[in-house]
N, C-alpha and C positions, 0 to 999 in steps of 0.2 A: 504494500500500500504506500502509495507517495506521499508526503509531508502534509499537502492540502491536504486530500481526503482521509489523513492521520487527523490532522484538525479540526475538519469537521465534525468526527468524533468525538474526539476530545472535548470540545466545546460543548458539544449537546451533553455529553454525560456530567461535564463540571456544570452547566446552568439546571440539571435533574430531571433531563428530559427523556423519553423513549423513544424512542424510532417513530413510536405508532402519534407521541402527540405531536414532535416535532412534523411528521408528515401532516398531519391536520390542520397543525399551523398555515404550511406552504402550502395546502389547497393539493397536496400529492396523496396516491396511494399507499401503505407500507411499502410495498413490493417498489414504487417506482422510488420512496425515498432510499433507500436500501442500495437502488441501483450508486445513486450519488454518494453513499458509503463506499460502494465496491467499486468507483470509477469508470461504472459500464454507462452511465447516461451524463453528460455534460453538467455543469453550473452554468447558465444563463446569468448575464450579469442583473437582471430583474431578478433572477432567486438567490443570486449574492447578499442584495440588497436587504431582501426578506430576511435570508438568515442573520445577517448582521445583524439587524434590530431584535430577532429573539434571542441569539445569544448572549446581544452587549457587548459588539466590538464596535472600536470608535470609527475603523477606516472597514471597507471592504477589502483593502489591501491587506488587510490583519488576515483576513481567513484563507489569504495565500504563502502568507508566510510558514517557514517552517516549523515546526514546536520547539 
């Protein structure tokens, strides 16, 4: 798993989220947010944006950096 979608992880599990509410956040499946864990469907910079505000990072360039 690459750094980002190390991240993405990381993040959701430090702000106490699951997979299933995080997905419901972004308006996604489990199955399709899952896919954005596993690096098989893209981040759109419009779902960047989203996640940034639920996890609480200040830039969207934060959830590309690496842990």
């Amino acid at each position: 798993m690459n750094g980002t979608l190390y991240k993405l992880q990381y993040l959701r599990k430090k702000t106490g989220l699951s997979q299933e509410a995080m997905a419901k956040q972004l308006n996604l499946t489990v199955h399709g947010y899952r896919k954005l864990e596993q690096g098989s469907r893209r981040i759109t910079l419009e779902m960047a944006i989203k996640i940034k505000v639920i996890v609480g990072v200040d830039h969207v360039e934060d959830l590309l950096d690496a842990v």
